[in-house]
C-alpha positions as CSV (number, residue, x, y, z in Angstrom):
1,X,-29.8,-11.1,51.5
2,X,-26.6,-13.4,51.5
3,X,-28.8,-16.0,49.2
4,X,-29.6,-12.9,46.7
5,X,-25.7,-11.9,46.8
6,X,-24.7,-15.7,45.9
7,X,-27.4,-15.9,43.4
8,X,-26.4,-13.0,42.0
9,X,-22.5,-14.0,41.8
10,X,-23.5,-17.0,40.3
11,X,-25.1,-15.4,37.6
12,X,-22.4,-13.0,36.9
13,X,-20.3,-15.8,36.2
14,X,-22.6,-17.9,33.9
15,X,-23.2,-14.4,31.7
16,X,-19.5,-13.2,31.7
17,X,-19.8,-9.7,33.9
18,X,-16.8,-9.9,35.6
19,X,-15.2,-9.6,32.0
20,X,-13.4,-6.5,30.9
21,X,-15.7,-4.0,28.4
22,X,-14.7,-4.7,25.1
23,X,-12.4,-2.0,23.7
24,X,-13.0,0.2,20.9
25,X,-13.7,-2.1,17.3
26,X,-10.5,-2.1,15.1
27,X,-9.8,-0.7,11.9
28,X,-9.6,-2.9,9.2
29,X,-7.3,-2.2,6.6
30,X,-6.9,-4.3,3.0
31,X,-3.0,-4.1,1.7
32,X,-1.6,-5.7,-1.1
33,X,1.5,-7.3,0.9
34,X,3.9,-8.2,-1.6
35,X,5.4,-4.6,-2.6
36,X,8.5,-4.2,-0.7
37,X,9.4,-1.3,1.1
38,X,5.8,-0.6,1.4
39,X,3.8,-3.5,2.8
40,X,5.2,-7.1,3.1
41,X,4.9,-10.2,4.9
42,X,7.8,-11.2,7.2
43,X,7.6,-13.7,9.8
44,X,3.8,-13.8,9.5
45,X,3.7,-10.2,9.7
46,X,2.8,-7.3,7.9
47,X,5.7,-5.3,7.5
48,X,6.7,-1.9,5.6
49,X,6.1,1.6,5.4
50,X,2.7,1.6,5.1
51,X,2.0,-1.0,7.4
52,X,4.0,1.2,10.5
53,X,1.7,4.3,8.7
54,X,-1.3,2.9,9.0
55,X,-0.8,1.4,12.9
56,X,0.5,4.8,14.2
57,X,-2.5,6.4,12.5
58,X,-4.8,3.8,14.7
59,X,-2.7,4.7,17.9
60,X,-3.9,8.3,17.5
61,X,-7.3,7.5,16.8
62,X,-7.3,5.1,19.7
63,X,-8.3,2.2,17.4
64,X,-6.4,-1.3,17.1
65,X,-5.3,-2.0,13.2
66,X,-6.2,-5.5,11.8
67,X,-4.2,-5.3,8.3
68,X,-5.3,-8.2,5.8
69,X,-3.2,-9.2,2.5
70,X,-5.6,-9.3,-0.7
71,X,-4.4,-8.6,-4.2
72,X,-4.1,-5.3,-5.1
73,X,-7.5,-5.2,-8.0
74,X,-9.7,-7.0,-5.2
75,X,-8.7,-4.0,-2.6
76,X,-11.5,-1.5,-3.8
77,X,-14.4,-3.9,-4.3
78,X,-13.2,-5.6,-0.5
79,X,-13.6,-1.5,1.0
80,X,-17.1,-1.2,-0.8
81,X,-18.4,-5.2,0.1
82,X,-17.4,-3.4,3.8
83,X,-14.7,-6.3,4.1
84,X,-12.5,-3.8,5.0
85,X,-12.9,-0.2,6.6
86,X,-9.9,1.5,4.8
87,X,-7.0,0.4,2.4
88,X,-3.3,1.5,2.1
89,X,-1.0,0.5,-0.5
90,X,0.7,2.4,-2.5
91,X,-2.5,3.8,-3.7
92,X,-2.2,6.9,-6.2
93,X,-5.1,9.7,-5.9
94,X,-6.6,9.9,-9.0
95,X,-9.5,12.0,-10.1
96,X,-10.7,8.7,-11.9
97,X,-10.6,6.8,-8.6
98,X,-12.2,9.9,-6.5
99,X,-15.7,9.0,-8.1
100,X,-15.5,5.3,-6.3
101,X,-13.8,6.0,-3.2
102,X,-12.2,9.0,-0.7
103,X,-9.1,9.5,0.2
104,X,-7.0,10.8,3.0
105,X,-4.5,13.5,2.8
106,X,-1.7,12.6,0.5
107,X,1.3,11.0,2.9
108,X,3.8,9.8,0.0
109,X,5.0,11.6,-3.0
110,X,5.7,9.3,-6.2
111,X,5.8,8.7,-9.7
112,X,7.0,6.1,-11.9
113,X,10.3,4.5,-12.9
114,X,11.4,2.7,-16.1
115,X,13.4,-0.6,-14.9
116,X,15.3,-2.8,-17.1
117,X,17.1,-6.0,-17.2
118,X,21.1,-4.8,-15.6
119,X,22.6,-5.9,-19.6
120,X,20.3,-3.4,-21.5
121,X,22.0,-0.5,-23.1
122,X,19.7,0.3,-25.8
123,X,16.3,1.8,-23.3
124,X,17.6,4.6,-21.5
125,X,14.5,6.1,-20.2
126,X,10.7,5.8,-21.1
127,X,11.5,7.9,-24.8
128,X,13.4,4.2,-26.0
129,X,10.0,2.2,-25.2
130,X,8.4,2.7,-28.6
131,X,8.4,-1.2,-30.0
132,X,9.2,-2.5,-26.9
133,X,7.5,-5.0,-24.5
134,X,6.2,-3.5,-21.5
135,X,5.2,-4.7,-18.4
136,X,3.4,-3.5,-15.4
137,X,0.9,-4.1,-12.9
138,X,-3.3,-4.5,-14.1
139,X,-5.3,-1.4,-12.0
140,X,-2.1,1.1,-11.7
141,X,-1.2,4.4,-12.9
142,X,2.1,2.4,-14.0
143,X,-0.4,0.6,-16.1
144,X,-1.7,3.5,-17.8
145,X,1.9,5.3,-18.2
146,X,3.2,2.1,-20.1
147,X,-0.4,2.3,-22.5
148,X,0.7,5.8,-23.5
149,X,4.5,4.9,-24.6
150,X,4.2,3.1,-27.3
151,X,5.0,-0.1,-26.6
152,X,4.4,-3.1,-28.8
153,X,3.1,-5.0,-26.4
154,X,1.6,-3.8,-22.7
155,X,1.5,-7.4,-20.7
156,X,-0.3,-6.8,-17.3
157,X,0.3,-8.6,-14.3
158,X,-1.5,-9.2,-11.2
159,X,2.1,-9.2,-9.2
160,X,4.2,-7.0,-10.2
161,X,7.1,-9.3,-9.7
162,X,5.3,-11.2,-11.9
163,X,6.6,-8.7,-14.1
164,X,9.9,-8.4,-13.1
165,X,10.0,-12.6,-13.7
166,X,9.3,-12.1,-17.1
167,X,11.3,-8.9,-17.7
168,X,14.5,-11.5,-15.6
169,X,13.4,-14.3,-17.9
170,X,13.3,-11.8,-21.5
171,X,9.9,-12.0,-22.0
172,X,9.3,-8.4,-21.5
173,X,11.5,-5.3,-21.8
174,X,10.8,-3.3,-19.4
175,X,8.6,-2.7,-16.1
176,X,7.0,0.5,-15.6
177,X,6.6,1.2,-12.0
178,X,6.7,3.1,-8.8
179,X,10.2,4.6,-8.4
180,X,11.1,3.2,-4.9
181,X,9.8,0.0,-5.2
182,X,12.0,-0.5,-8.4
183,X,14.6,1.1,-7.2
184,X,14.9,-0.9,-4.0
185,X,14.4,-4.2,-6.0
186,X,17.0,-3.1,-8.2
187,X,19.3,-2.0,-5.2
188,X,19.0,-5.8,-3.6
189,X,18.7,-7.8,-7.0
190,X,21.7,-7.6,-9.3
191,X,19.8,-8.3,-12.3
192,X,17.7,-5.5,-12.9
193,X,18.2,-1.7,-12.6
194,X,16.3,1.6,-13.2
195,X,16.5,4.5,-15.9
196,X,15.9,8.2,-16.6
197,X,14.0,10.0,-14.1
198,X,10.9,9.5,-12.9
199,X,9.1,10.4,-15.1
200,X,5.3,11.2,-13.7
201,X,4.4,13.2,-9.8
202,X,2.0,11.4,-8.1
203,X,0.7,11.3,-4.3
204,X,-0.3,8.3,-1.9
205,X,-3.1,8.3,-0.1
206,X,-5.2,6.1,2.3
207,X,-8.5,5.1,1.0
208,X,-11.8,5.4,2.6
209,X,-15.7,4.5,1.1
210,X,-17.0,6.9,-0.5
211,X,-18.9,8.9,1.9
212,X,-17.3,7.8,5.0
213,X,-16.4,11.8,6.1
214,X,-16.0,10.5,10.0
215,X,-13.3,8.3,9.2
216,X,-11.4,9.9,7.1
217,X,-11.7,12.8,9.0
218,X,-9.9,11.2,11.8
219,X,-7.7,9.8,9.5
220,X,-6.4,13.2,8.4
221,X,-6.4,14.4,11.8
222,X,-3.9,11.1,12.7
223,X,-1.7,12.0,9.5
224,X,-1.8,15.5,10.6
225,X,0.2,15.0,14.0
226,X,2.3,11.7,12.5
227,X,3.4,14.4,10.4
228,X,4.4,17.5,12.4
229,X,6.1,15.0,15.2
230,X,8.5,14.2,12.9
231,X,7.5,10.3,12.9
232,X,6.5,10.1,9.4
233,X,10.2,11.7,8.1
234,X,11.3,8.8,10.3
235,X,9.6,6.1,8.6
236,X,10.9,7.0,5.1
237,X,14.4,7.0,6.1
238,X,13.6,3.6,8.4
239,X,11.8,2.4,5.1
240,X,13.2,4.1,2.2
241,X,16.5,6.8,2.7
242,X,18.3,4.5,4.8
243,X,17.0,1.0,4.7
244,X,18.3,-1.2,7.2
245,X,20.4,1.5,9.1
């Protein structure tokens, strides 16, 4: 019996037994990390609103959160390759983009912002774009907004502070994009600022595949009590009211 025990020990320890079961699998979660106060990269972290969203919504689902940075056009085709299990940033429910892929509840009201070098006085709001050189980001509803006004030229980048380069460098004349992003770039760089009002209503929402009920169904659960706690008022004004305070 004491040879079986050893023998038995000693086999334990060539195949690993006496190591922990592995936990539940994580969630993997595509951002675009370079759209500050939403998802950015800090210290070799993902930082931002959504980023603290999307890890609170794993604690209650009892899942660990792997967030990866890809650009924001290669986000979809990464959720339906199954590179990643769910995407969050900045991502505006759309009846266009319901026929690829599900989405969460809404967790962010939005719309978009005309922004403008800090010298302009002629543009105003988005009724002075008409001739005008727009910029905004390729796969956005900011994108489609700046089709629609007129412009003389619609330039699309991949970054939108690509576009805000070119708008600080007079090679465009305006951005058209979400309000807080703009707003808080204009709030920390002197050179830019916004105008009008915002001038479409739009809702974020955290993106599933298509099909993928369970998942999202635990995702809305998760935004569901992130919500009545409080927590998510809390990280807007962490994030977005009260930057920094």
């Amino acid at each position: 019996m004491r040879n079986l025990l050893l023998a038995a020990a000693f086999a334990c320890a060539l195949t690993g037994c006496s190591q922990k079961p592995a936990g539940p699998p994580a969630i993997r979660v595509g951002t675009e990390a370079s759209y500050v106060p939403f998802e950015f990269q800090e210290g070799g972290e993902i930082k931002g609103f959504d980023a603290d969203l999307i890890r609170a919504v794993g604690r209650e689902i009892g899942r660990p959160v792997e967030l990866s940075n890809s650009e924001f056009q290669g986000l979809v085709p990464g959720l339906k390759t199954n590179r990643y299990d769910a995407v969050i940033s900045c991502v505006t429910i759309t009846e266009e983009r319901k026929k690829e892929v599900d989405f969460s509840d809404p967790y962010y009201d939005a719309g978009q912002i005309v922004a403008v070098r800090a010298d302009e006085s002629a543009i105003k709001s988005k009724d002075d774009l008409k001739g005008k050189r727009i910029g905004a980001q390729s796969n956005t509803t900011g994108l489609e907004q700046a089709k629609t006004l007129g412009g003389s030229i619609v330039k699309e980048y991949e970054d939108v502070n690509m576009a805000f380069q070119d708008l600080a460098n007079n090679q465009i004349d305006a951005v058209i994009n979400d309000e807080p992003v703009s707003r808080r770039l204009a709030a920390v760089k002197p050179g830019f600022k916004v105008v009008g009002e915002v001038f479409t209503k739009e809702q974020y929402g955290i993106v599933v595949k298509k099909g993928d009920a369970a998942l999202q169904a635990e995702i809305n659960k998760a935004l569901k009590k992130i919500r009545e706690s409080g927590e998510l008022q809390k990280l807007k004004e962490k994030w977005i009211t009260n930057p920094g305070k």
